[in-house]
DRENDO-1510 file (C-alpha; in Angstrom, 1 decimal, always signed):
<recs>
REC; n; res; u; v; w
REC; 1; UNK; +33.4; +152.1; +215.0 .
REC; 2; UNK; +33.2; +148.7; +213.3 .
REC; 3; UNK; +30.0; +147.9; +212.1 .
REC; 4; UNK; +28.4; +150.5; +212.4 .
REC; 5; UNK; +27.6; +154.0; +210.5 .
REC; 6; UNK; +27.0; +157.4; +211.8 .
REC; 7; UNK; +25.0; +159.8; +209.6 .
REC; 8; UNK; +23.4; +163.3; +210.0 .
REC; 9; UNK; +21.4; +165.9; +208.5 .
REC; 10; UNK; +19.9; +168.9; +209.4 .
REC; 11; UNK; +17.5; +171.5; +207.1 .
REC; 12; UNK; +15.7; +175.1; +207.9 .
REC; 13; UNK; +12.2; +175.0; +208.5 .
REC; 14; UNK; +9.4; +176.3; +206.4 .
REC; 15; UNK; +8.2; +179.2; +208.6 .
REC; 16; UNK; +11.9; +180.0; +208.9 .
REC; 17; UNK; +11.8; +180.3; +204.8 .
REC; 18; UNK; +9.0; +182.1; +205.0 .
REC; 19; UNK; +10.0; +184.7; +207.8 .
REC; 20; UNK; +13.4; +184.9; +205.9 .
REC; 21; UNK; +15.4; +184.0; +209.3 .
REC; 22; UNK; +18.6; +181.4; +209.0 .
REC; 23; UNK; +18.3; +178.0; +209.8 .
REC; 24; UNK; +19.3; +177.6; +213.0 .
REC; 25; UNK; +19.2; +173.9; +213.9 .
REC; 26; UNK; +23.2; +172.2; +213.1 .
REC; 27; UNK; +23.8; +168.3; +213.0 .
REC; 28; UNK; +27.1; +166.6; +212.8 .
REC; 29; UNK; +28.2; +162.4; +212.9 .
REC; 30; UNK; +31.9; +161.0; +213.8 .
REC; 31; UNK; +33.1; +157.4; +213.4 .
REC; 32; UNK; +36.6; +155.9; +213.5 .
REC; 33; UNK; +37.6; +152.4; +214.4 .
REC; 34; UNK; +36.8; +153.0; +217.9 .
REC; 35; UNK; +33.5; +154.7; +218.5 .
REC; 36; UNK; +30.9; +156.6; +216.9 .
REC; 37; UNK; +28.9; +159.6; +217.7 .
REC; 38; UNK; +25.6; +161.7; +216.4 .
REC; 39; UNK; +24.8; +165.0; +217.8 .
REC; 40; UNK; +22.2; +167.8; +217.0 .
REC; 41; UNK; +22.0; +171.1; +218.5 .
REC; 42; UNK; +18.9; +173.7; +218.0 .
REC; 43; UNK; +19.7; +177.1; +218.0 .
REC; 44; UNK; +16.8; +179.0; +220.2 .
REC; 45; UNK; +14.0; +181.1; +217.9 .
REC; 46; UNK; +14.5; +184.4; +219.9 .
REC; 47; UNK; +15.2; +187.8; +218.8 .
REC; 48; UNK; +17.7; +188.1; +221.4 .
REC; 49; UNK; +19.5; +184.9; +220.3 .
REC; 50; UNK; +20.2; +186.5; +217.0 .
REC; 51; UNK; +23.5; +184.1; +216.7 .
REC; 52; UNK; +22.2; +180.6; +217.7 .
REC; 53; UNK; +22.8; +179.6; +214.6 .
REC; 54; UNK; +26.5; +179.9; +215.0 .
REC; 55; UNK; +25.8; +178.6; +218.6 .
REC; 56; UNK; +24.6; +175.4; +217.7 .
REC; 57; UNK; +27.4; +174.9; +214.9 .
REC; 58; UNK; +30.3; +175.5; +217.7 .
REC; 59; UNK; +28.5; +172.8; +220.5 .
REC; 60; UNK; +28.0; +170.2; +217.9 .
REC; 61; UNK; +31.9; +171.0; +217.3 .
REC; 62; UNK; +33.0; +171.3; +220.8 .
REC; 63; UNK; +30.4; +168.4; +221.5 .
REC; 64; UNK; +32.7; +165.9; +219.4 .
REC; 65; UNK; +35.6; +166.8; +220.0 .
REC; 66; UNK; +35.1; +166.3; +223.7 .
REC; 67; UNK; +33.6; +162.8; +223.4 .
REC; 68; UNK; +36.5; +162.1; +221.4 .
REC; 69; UNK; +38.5; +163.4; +223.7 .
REC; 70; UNK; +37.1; +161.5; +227.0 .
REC; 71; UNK; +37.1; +158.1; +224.8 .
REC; 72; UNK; +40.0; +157.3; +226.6 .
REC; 73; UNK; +38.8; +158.1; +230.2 .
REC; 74; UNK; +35.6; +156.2; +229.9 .
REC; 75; UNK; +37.1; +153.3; +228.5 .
REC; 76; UNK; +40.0; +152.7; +231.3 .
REC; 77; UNK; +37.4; +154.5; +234.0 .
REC; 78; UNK; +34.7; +151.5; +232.9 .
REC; 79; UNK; +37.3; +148.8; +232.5 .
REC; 80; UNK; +38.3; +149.6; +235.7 .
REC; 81; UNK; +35.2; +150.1; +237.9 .
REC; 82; UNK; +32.1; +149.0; +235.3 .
REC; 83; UNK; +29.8; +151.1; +233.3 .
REC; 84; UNK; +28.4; +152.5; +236.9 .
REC; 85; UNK; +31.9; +154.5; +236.7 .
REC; 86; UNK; +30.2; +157.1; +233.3 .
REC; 87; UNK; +28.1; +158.7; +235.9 .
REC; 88; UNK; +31.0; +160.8; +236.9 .
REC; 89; UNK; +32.3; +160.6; +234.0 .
REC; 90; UNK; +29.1; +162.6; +232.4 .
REC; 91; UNK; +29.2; +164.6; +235.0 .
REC; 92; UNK; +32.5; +165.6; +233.8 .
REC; 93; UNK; +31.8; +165.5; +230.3 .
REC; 94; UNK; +29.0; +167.9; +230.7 .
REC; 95; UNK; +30.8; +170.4; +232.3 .
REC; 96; UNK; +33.5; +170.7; +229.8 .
REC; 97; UNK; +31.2; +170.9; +226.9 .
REC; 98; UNK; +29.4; +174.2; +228.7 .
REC; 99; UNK; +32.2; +175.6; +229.7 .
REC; 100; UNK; +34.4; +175.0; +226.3 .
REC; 101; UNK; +31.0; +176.1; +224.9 .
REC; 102; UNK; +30.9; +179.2; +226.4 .
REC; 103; UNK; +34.3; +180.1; +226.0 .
REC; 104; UNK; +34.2; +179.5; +221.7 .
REC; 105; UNK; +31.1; +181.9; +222.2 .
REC; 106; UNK; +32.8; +184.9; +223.7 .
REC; 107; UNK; +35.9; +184.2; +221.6 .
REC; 108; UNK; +33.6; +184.3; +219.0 .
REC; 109; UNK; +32.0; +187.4; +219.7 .
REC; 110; UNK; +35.5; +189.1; +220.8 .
REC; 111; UNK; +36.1; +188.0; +217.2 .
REC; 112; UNK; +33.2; +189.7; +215.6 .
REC; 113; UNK; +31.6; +191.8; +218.1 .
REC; 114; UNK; +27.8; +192.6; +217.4 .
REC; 115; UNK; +26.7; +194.5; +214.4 .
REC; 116; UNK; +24.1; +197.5; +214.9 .
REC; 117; UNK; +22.0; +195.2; +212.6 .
REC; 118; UNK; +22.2; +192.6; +214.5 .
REC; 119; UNK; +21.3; +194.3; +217.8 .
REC; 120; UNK; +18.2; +195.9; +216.0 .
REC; 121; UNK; +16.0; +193.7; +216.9 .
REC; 122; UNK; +16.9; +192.7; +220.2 .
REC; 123; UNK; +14.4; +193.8; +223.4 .
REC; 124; UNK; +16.3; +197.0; +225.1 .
REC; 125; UNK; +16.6; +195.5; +228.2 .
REC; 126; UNK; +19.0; +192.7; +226.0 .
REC; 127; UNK; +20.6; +195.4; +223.9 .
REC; 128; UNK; +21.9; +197.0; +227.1 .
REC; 129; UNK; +23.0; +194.0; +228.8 .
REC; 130; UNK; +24.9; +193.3; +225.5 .
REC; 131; UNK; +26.5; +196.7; +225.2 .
REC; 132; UNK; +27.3; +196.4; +228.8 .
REC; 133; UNK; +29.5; +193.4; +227.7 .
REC; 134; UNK; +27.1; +191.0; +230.1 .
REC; 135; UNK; +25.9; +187.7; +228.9 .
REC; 136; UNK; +26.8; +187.3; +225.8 .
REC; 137; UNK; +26.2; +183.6; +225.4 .
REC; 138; UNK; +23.1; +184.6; +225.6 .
REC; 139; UNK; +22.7; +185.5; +221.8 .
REC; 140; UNK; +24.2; +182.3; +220.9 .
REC; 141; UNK; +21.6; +180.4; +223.2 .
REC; 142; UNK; +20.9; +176.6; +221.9 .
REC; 143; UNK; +20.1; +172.9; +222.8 .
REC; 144; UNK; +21.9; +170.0; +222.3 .
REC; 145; UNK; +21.7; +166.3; +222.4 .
REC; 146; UNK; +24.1; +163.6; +221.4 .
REC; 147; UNK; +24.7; +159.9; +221.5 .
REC; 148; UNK; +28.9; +158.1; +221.4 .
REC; 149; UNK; +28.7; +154.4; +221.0 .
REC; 150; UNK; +31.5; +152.2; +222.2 .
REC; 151; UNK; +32.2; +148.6; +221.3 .
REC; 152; UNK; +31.9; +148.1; +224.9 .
REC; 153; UNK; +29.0; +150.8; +226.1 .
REC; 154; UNK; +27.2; +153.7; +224.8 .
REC; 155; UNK; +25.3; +157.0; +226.2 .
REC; 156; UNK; +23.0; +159.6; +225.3 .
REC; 157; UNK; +23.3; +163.3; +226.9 .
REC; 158; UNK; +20.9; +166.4; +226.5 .
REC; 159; UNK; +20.4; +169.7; +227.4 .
REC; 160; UNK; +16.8; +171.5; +226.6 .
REC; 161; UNK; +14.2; +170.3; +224.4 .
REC; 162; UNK; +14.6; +167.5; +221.9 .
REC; 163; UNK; +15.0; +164.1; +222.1 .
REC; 164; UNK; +17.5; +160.8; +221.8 .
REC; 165; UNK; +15.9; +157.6; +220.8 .
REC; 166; UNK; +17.3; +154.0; +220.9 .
REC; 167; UNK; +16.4; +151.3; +219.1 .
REC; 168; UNK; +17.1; +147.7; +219.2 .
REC; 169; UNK; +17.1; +143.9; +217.4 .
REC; 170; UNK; +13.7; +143.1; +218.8 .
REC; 171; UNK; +11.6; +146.4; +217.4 .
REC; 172; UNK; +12.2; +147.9; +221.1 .
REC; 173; UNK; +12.3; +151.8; +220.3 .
REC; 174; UNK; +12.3; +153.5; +223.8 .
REC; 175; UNK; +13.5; +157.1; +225.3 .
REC; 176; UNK; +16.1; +156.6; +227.4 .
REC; 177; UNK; +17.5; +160.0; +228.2 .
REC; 178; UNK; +15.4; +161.6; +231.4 .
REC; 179; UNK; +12.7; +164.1; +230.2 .
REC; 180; UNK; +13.9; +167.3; +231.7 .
REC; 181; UNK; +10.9; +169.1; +233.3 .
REC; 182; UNK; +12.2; +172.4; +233.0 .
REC; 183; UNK; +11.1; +172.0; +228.8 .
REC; 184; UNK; +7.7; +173.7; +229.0 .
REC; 185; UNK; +5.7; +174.9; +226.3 .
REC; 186; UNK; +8.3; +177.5; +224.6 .
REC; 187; UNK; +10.7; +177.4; +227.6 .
REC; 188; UNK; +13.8; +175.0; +227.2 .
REC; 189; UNK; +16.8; +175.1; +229.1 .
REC; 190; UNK; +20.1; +175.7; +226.9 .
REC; 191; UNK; +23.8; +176.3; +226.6 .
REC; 192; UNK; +23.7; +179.8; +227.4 .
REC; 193; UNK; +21.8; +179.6; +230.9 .
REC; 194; UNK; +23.6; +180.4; +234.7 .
REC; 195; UNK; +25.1; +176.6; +235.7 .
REC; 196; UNK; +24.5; +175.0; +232.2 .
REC; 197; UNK; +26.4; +172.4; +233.3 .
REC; 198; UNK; +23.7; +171.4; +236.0 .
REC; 199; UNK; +20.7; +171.3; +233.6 .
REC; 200; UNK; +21.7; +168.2; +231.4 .
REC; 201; UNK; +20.1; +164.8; +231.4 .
REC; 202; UNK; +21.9; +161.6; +230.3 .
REC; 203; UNK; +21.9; +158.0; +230.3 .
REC; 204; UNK; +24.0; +155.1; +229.7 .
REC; 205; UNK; +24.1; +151.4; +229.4 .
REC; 206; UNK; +26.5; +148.5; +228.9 .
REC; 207; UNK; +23.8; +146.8; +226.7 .
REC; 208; UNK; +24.2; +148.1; +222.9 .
REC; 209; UNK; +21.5; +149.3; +220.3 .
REC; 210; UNK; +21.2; +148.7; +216.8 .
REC; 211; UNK; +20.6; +152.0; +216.4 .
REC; 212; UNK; +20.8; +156.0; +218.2 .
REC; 213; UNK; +18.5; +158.7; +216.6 .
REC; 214; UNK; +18.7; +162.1; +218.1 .
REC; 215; UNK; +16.9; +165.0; +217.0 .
REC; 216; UNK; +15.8; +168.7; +217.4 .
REC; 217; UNK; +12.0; +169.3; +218.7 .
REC; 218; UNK; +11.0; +170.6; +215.1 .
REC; 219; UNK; +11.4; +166.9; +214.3 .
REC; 220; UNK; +9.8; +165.4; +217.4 .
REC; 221; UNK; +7.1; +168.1; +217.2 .
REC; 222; UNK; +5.9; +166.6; +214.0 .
REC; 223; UNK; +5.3; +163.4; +214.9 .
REC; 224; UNK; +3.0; +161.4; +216.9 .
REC; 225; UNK; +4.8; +159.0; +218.6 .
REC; 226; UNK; +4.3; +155.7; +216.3 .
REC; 227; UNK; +4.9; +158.4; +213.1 .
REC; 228; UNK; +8.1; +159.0; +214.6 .
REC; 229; UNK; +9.1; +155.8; +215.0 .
REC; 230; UNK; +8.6; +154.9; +211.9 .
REC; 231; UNK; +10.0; +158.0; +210.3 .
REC; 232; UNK; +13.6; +156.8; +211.9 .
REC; 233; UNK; +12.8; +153.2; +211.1 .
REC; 234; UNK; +12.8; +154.7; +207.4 .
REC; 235; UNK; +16.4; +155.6; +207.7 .
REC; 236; UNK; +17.4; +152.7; +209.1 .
REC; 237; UNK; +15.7; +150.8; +205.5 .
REC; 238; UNK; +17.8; +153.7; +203.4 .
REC; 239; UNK; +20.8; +152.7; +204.7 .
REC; 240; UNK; +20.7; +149.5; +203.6 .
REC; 241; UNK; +21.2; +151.0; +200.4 .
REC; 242; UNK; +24.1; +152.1; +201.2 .
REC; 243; UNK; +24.9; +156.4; +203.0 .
REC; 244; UNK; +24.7; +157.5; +200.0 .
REC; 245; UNK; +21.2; +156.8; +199.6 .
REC; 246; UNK; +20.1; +157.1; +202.9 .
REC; 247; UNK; +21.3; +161.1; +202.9 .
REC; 248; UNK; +19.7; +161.7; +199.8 .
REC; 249; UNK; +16.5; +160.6; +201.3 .
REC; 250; UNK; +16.9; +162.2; +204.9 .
REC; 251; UNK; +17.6; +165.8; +202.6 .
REC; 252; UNK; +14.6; +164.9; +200.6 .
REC; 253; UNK; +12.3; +163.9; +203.8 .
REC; 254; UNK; +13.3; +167.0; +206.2 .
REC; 255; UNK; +12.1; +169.5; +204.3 .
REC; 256; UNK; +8.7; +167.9; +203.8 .
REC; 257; UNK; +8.7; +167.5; +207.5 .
REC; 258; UNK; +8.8; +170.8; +208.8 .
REC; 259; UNK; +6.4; +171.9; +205.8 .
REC; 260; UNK; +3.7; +169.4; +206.8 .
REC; 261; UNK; +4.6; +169.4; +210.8 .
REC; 262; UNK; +5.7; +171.7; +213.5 .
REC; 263; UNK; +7.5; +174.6; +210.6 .
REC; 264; UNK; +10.7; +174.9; +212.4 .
REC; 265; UNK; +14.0; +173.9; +211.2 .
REC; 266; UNK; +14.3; +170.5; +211.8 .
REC; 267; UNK; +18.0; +168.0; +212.7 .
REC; 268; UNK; +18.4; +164.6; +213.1 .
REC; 269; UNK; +21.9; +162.3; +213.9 .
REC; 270; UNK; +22.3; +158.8; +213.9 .
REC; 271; UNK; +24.4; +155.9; +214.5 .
REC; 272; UNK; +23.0; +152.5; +213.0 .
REC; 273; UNK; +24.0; +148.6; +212.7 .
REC; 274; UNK; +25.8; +148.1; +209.3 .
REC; 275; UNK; +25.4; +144.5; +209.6 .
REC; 276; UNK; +21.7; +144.1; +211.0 .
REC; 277; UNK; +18.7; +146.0; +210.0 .
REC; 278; UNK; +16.4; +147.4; +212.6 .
REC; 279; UNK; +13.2; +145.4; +212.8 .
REC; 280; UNK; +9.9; +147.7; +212.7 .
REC; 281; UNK; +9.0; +149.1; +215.9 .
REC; 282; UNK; +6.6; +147.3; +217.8 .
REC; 283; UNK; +3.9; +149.1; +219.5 .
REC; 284; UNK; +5.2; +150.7; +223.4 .
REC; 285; UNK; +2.6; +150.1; +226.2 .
REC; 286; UNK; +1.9; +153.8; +226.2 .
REC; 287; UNK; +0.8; +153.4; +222.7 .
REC; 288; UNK; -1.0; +150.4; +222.7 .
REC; 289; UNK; -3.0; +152.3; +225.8 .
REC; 290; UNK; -3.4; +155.7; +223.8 .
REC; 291; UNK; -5.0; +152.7; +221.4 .
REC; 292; UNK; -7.0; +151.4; +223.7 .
REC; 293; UNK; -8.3; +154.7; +225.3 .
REC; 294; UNK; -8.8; +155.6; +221.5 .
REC; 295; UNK; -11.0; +152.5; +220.8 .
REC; 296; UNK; -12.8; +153.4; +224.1 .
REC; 297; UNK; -13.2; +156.9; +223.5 .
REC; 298; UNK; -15.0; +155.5; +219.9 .
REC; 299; UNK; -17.0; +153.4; +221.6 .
REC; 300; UNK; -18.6; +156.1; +224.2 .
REC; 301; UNK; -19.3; +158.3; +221.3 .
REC; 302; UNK; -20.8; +155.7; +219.6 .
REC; 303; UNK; -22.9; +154.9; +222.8 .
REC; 304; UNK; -23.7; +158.8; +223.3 .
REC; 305; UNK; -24.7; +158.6; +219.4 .
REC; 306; UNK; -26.9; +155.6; +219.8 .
REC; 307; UNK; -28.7; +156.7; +222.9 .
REC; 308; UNK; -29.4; +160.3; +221.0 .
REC; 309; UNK; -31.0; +158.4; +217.9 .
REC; 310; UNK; -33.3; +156.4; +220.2 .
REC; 311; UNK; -34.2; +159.5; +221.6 .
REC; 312; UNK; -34.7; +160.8; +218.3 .
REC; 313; UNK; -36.5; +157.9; +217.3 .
REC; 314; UNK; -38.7; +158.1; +220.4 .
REC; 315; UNK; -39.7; +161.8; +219.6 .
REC; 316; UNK; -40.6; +160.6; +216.1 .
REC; 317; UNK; -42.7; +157.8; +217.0 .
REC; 318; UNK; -44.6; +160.1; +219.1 .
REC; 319; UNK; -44.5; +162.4; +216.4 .
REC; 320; UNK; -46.2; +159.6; +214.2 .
REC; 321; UNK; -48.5; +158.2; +217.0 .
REC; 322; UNK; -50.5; +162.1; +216.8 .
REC; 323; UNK; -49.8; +162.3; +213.2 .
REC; 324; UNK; -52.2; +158.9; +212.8 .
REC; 325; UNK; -54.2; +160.4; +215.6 .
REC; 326; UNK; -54.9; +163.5; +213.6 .
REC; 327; UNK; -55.0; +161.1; +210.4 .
REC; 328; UNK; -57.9; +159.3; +212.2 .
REC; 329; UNK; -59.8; +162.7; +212.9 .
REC; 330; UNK; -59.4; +163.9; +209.4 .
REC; 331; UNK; -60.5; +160.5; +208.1 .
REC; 332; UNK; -63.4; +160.7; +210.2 .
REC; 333; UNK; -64.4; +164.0; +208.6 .
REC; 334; UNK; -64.0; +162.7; +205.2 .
REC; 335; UNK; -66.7; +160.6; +205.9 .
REC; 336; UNK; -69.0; +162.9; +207.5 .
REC; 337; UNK; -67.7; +165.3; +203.8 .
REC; 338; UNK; -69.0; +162.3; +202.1 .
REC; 339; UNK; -71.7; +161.9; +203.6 .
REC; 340; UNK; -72.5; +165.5; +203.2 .
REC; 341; UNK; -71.8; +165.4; +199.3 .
REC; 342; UNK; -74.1; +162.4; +198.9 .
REC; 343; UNK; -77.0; +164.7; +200.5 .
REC; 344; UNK; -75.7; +167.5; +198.3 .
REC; 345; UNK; -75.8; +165.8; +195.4 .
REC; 346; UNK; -79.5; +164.3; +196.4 .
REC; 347; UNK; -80.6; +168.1; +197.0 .
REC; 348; UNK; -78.8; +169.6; +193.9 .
REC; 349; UNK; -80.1; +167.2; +191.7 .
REC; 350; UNK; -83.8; +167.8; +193.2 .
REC; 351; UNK; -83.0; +171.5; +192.8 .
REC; 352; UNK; -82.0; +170.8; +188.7 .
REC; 353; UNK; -85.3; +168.8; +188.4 .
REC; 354; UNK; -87.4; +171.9; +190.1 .
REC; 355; UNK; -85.5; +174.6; +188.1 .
REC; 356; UNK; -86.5; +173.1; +184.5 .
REC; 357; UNK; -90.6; +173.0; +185.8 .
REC; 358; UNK; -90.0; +176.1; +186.9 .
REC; 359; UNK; -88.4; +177.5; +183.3 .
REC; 360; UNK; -91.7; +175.4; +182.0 .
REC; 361; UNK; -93.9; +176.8; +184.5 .
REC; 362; UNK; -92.3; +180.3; +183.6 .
REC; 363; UNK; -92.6; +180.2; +179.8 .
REC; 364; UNK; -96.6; +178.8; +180.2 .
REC; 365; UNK; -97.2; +182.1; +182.9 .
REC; 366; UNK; -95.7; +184.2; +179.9 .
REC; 367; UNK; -97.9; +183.1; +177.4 .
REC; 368; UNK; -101.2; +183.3; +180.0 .
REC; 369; UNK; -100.5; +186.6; +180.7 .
REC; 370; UNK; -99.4; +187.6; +177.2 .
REC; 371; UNK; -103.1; +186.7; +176.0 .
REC; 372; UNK; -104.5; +187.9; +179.2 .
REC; 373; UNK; -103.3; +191.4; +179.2 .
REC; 374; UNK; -104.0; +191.8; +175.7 .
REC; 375; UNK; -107.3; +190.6; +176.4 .
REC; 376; UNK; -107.8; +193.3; +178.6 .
REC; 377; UNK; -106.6; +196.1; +176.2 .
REC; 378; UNK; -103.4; +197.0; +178.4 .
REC; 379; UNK; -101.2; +195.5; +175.7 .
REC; 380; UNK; -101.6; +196.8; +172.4 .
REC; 381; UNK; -101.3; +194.6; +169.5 .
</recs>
């Protein structure tokens, strides 16, 4: 599509690494003269989904070819009757890429039926379903998510976890694609699940990006939401320097995300402006309210911590008002000590005075009765 660039890249996480499973996430980008297209699909991290890897390769391959395919029906369907008329047009699209989807699979598994290996660690209820020939889709369960841009219109379209960002000229990054509330905690609908075709979201719009981003939930899971928007602005700056440059630096980042975020394998597709860069993303009003209710949330602790040091400061004031009581009482009885010492003193000093008569008074009485007792013949000279 002219003037603009699709680009993809897709790398397996680091508990993946460490587990010694396959990366099972797959990312593919399309662009001709006419429109461009970015899709990621996540293959499901399930024992019985022992070939979502190979799932996710064949719907990001069915998933463009399709889109290429319906180019030609959207654009005479919205010439026709206005970008209202892709709402059946999805509808149809969706339905082709889950049945076509489906179809690769089993062909696929007709192919190369399942190894003993593979079925090894697969639940027994699964195993027996699978030997029973039954739902084998199952093992190839996955998500996908893709964006086509047109010169005239564009459109997102999902199925399970994930997301699809836009972004445009003003640093307007929004969400446009419905959250689907069936994605809960580890649950996410997929490919492989009973009316497929019923469980995707889409949107579209007659009003054009700068830029599409879609990517798996080992991405999104990484991220709060300003670090993700500024993780795809980063892509946006790289390509200024030209693909090249930009891949590099989406191999280099991905890896580093899922070591230092969510662990899983992690995807990401996009179709960007060649000829205008994407301004930084300016703050959503859910953010600036998660700031906000930050800032608040700051200030009641700080409250709760103020009104717990004048408490503490309360309790040590009482603390001190008793200690200078009980400083007062004890300075009291240092006085009365004192006092006491002075009289001590007076009385020792009297005592000293009395003892030397008395050593005097002893030595004399020696003497006297010395002489006296010799006098009387009981001491013999």
């Amino acid at each position: 599509m002219k003037d603009y660039t699709a680009i993809n890249a897709h790398h397996i996480g680091n508990m993946h690494i460490q587990k010694n499973l396959p990366c099972e996430d797959f990312s593919m980008s399309y662009e001709d003269d006419k429109m461009a297209i970015a899709v990621i699909s996540d293959g499901h991290g399930d024992k019985n989904c022992f070939r979502s890897g190979k799932g996710a390769k064949i719907a990001c391959e069915t998933a463009v070819e399709l889109c290429k395919k319906f180019y030609e029906t959207s654009e005479s369907m919205v010439s026709e009757y206005g970008i209202g008329a892709l709402e059946n047009v999805l509808k149809g699209l969706e339905a082709e890429i889950a049945k076509n989807w489906k179809q690769s699979v089993l062909e696929d598994a007709e192919n190369e039926p399942f190894t003993d290996e593979e079925l090894e660690g697969v639940s027994d209820k699964m195993r027996e379903v699978y030997n029973s020939g039954k739902k084998i889709e199952k093992a190839y369960g996955c998500t996908l998510i893709l964006a086509v841009m047109t010169e005239k219109y564009w459109y997102g379209l999902q199925i399970g976890d994930g997301k699809c960002v836009s972004a445009y000229d003003d640093g307007v990054f929004v969400e446009p694609v419905p959250q689907d509330e069936n994605c809960v905690a580890n649950y996410s609908t997929s490919l492989c699940g009973e009316n497929a075709e019923l469980n995707f979201m889409h949107y579209y719009s007659d009003i054009i990006p700068k830029g599409v981003f879609v990517f798996s939930d080992g991405v999104e899971e990484s991220f709060d939401r300003s670090g993700l928007y500024n993780c795809l602005y980063s892509i946006d700056v790289w390509l200024e320097q030209g693909k090249t440059v930009a891949l590099e630096s989406i191999n280099d980042l991905l890896p580093k995300i899922s070591e230092g975020g969510s662990g899983d394998d992690v995807s990401i597709s996009a179709i960007l402006s060649a000829e205008k860069a994407l301004m930084p993303p300016k703050k959503t009003p859910e953010q600036v309210d998660d700031l906000v209710k930050a800032y608040e949330n700051n200030l009641d602790k700080c409250n709760e911590d103020l009104e717990n040091i004048y408490h503490e400061l309360d309790a040590l004031n009482d603390e001190l008002k008793s200690a200078k009581e009980k400083i007062s009482e004890i300075e009291e009885r240092i006085v009365h000590k004192q006092a006491d010492i002075e009289d001590y003193e007076e009385a020792q000093s009297k005592a000293y005075a009395n003892m030397e008569k008395a050593k005097r008074y002893k030595v004399s009485a020696n003497k006297f009765w010395e002489a006296k007792l010799k006098q009387l013949g009981i001491i013999k000279e």
